[in-house]
N, C-alpha and C positions, 0 to 999 in steps of 0.2 A: 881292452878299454876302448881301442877305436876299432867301430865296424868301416867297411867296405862299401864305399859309394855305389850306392848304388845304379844301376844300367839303365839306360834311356831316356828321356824326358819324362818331367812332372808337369808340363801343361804350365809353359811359362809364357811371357808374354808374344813371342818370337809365333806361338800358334795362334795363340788367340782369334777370335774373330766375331763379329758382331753377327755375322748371319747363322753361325753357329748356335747362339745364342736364342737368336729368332726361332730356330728349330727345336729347341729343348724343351723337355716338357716343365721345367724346372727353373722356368726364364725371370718367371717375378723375385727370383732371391737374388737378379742381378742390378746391383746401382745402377739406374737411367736405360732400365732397357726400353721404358715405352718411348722413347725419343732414339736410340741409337741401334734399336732392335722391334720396329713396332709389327704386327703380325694383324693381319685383319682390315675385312671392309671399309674400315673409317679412316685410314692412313692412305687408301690408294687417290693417284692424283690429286696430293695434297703437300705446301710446301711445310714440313712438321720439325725446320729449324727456322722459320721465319723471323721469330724474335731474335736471331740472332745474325741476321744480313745487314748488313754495313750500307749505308743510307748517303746516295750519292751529297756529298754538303761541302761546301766552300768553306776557305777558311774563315771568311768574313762573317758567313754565316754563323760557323762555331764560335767566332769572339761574340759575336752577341748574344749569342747565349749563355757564353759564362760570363758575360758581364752583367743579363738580366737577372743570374743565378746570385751573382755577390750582391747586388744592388739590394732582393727581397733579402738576402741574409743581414743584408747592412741592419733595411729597415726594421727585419725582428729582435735584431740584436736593443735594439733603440729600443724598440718600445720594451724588451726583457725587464730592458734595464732604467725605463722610466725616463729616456733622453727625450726631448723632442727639440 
């Protein structure tokens, strides 16, 4: 009824590896390879997580933005709802 575990690793997370990945012939059946595994001319000397760098900003700076944010929420909410 029970088998015998089997020997060695099955390619768990502990191996994994992104450049692995970049080398496979096999690459596009992986979630997010062209960003975490990109291969080719158009990636080199290129910053290809920039949308994701953290943007030097004050806090003063960030209240006024979420306060520009509620302020146009306020006024759609108003007009949804026919307030003026």
């Amino acid at each position: 009824m029970f088998e015998p575990v089997r020997g060695g690793t099955r390619g768990g997370q502990a191996q994994f590896k992104w450049s692995d990945v970049a080398a496979d012939k096999d690459r596009e059946h992986y979630l997010g390879h062209s960003i975490n595994a990109p291969t080719g001319r158009w990636q080199k000397n290129k910053d290809i997580h920039w949308y994701n760098r953290e943007e030097a900003q004050t806090q003063a700076e960030k209240d006024e933005e979420i306060r520009k944010v509620k302020e146009a929420e306020a006024e759609a909410l108003s007009v949804a709802l026919c307030v003026l």
